[in-house]
N, C-alpha and C positions, 0 to 999 in steps of 0.2 A: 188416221185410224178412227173408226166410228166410236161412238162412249157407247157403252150396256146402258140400255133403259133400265133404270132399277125403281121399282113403286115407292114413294113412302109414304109410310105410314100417315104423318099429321104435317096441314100446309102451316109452311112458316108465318104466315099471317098469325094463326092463332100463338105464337109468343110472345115473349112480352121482353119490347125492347125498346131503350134508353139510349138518350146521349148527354153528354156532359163535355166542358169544355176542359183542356188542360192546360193551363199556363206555360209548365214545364216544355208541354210538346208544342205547344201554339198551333192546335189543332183540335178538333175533335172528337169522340172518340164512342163510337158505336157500342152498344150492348145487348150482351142477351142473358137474361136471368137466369133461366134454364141451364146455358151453355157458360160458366164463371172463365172458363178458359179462350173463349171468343172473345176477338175485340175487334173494330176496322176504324180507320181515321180517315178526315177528309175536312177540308178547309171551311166548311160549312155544317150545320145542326142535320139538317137535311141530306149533304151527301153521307153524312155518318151513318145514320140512316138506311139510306138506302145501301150502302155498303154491306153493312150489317148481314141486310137482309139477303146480300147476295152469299155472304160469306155462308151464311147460315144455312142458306140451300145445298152449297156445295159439301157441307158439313154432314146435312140430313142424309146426299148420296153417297156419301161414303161411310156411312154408316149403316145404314141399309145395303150398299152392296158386299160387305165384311159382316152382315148376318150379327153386325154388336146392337145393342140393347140403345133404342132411342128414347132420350128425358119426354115423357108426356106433357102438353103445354101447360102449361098455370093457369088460363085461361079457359080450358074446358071446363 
């Protein structure tokens, strides 16, 4: 089944995102300011990272396509 194009509003570039390592998980572990409820882990600084940022995108379209209210960057 095709996905709805849906527009959003602001590219995920302009967030502001972090990683940190966890002892606990032996991994690490992606962030998004903006989003306290996002997280993505991966065995690397960098795949945290870019996890993140995928999570994030997939985030943005479903929230845009539910018409719910998207956090504006930190960064603007």
């Amino acid at each position: 089944m095709a996905r709805k194009k849906v527009s959003i509003p602001f590219n995920a570039e302009e967030y502001l995102f972090r990683a940190r390592y966890s002892p606990e998980d032996r991994a690490f572990i992606g962030l998004v300011d903006e989003f306290p409820g996002l997280s993505a882990f991966a065995d690397t600084l960098e795949g945290a990272i870019k996890e993140i940022k995928t999570v994030l995108v997939e985030g943005l379209r479903l929230l845009a396509a539910r018409g719910e209210q998207i956090p504006e960057p930190l960064r603007r």
